[in-house]
N, C-alpha and C positions, 0 to 999 in steps of 0.2 A: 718428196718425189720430184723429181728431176721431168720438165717436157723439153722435147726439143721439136722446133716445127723447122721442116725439111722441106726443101724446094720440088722435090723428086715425085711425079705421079702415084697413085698407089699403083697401078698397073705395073710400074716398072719394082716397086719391092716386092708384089709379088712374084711376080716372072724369075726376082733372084732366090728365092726361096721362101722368104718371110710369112708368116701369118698377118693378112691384113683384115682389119673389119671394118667397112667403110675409107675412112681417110685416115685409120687409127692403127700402126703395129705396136704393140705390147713386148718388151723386153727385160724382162725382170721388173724392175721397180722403174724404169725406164719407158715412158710414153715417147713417139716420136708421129706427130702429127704431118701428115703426110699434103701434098700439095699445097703446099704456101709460097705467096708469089717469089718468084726470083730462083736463083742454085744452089745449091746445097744447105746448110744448115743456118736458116735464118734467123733463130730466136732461140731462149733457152728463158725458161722458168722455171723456180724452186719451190714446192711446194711444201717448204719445210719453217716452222714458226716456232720461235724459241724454244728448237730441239725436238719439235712434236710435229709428228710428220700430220698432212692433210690429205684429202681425197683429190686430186686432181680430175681434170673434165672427164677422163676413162673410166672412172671408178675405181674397186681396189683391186689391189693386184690382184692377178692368176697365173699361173703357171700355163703358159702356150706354149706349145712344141711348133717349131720349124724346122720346113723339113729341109733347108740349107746347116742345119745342126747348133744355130747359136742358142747359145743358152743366155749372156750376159754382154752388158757393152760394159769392155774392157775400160777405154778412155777415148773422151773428149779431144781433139787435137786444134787448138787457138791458136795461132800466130799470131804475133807483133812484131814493129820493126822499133819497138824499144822496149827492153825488156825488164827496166828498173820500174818506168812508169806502170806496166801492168800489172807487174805483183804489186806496185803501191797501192794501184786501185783495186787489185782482190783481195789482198788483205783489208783495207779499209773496208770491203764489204764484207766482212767478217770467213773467209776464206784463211784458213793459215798452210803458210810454202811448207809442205813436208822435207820436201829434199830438192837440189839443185843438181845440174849435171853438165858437164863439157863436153861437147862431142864437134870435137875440130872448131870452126870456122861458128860453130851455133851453141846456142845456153840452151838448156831447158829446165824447168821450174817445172813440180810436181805439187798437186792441191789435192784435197777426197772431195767431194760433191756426194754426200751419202755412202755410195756403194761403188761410185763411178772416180775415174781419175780424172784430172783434167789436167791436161799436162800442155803446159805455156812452151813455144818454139821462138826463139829469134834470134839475133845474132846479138855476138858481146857485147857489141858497142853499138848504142842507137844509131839506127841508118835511115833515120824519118820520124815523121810525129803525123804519121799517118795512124788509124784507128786498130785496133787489134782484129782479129775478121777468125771466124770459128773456118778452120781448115778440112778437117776430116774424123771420123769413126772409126775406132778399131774393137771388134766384137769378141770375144771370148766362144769358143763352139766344141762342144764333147768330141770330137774326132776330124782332126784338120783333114788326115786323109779322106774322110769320108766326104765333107762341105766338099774338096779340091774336084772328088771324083762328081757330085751332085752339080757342081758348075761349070767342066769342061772347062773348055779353052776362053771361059770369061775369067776365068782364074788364073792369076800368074803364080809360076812355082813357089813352093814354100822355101822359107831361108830359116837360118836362126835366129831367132830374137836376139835384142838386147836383153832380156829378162835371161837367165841363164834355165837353162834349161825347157824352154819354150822356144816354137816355131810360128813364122806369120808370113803370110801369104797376101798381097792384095789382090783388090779387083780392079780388074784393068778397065781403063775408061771406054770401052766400046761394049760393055754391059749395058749402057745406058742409065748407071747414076749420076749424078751431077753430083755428089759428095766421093769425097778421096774415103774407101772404104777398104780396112783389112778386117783379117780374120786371122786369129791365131789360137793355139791350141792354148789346156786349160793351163794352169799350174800344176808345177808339178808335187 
């Protein structure tokens, strides 16, 4: 099981839709522990041991319905400003690059973490040896149109993914998260 502890009040995932219990929302197999000091996504831990998942501090999964429509987090978003050193160090922590990808001027490196993606951002050529820094969420939700209309003008238009045949939408930072959060529809 995957936790991620997140800088963001719980008051404010609620107010975007989320099901929260205490400091805890639940998303798929996906724990995101909510008010930890700092912005956006501070920590992440695996609760998974030579392939045998564990119980993380939530308990076991459940199925919670949101009523902003996510069902699943799609992928993790890391940046680095070198991007040979950070797949060295996720592979070495036993992480294996599924796929690579060029998109202009930036790389990105794709990992699984369980059920979740974590997709590495940076530019071709090291531009520092500064630390990698978790960037943003993007959720998975049964009907973009539907999240788009439940969130009003905190939603910016949907576009089309890179995924073919998917669409993603972010939320626009005067929602009040401190994490860079999309939402895009399922697979098709």
């Amino acid at each position: 099981m995957l936790t991620l502890d997140v800088g963001d009040p719980p008051e404010t995932w609620s107010e975007l839709g989320f099901a929260v219990d205490g400091d805890v929302c639940r998303i798929g197999d996906v724990t995101h522990r909510l008010g930890a000091d700092g912005r956006g996504v501070r920590a992440w831990s695996l609760g998974v041991v030579d392939g045998l998942r564990t119980t993380n501090a939530a308990g076991d999964a459940a199925v919670t319905e949101h009523a902003n429509g996510v069902v699943a987090l799609d992928h993790l978003v890391v940046s680095t400003p070198d991007m040979d050193r950070t797949v060295a160090a996720l592979e070495a922590a036993g992480f294996e690059l599924r796929r690579t990808r060029e998109a202009g001027p930036i790389r990105q490196a794709f990992f699984k973490v369980g059920d979740v993606i974590l997709e590495l951002a940076g530019p071709a050529a090291a531009s520092g040896d500064g630390p990698a820094r978790f960037w943003g969420l993007a959720f998975t939700v049964a009907d973009l149109d539907a999240t788009a209309s439940y969130l009003g003008d905190r939603l910016r238009p949907a576009k089309d993914a890179v995924q073919p045949g998917r669409r993603i939408a972010t939320l626009d930072k005067s929602a009040g998260s401190t994490v860079a959060i999309a939402f895009m529809s399922p697979e098709p």
